[in-house]
C-alpha positions as CSV (number, residue, x, y, z in Angstrom):
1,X,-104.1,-61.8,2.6
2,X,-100.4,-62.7,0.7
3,X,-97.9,-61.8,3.0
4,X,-96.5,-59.4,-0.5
5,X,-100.0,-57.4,-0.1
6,X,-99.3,-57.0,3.7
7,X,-96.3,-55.6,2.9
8,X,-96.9,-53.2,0.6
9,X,-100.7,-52.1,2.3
10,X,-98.3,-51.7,5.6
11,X,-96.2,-49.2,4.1
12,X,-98.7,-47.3,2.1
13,X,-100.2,-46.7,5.3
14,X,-97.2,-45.2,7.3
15,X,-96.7,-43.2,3.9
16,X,-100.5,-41.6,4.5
17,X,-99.8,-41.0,8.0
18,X,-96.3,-39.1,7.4
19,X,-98.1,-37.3,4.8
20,X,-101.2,-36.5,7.5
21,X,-98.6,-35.4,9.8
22,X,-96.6,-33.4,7.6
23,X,-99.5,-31.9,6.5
24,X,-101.1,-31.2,9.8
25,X,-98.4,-30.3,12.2
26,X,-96.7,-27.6,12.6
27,X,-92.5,-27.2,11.9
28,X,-90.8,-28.2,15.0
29,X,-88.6,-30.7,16.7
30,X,-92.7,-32.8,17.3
31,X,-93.2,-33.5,13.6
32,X,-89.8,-34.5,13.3
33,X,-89.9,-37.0,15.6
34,X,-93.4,-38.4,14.6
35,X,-91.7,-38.8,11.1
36,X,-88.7,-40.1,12.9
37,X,-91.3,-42.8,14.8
38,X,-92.8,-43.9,11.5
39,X,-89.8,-43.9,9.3
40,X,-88.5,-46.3,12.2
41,X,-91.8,-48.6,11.8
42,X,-91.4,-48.7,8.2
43,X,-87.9,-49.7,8.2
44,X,-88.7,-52.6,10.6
45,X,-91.6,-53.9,8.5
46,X,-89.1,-53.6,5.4
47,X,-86.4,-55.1,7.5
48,X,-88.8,-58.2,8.3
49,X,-90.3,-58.6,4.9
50,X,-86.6,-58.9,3.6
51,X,-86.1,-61.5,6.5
52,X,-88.9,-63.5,5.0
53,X,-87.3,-63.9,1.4
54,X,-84.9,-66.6,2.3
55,X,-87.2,-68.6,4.4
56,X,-90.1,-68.4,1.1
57,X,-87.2,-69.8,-1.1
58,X,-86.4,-72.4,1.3
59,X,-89.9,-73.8,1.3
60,X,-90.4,-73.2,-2.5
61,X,-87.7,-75.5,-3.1
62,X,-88.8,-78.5,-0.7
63,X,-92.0,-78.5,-2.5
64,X,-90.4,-78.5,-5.9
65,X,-88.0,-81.9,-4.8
66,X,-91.0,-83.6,-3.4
């Protein structure tokens, strides 16, 4: 699977499981930090996928001079 489509399934997945938990749990300082724990993941996965961007341009360009 593209690394793009990774990505994006990755995060549409911690979206349905804040929206599950949201949805599921009741108010307190528990849902709040399961939405704190996923918001986390889905900054890191953003975070490394942003990483990535230089490195695909680097290797983009070799193959282009060869």
């Amino acid at each position: 699977m593209a690394e793009g489509r990774r990505f994006w399934v990755a995060v549409t997945m911690l979206a349905v499981l804040a929206g599950v938990a949201w949805s599921t749990m009741e108010r307190g300082s528990i849902r709040i930090g399961v939405l704190v724990v996923l918001a986390g993941f889905a900054l890191r996965i953003t975070l490394a996928q942003v990483a990535r961007v230089p490195e695909r341009a680097v290797d983009n360009k070799e193959v282009q001079e060869q």
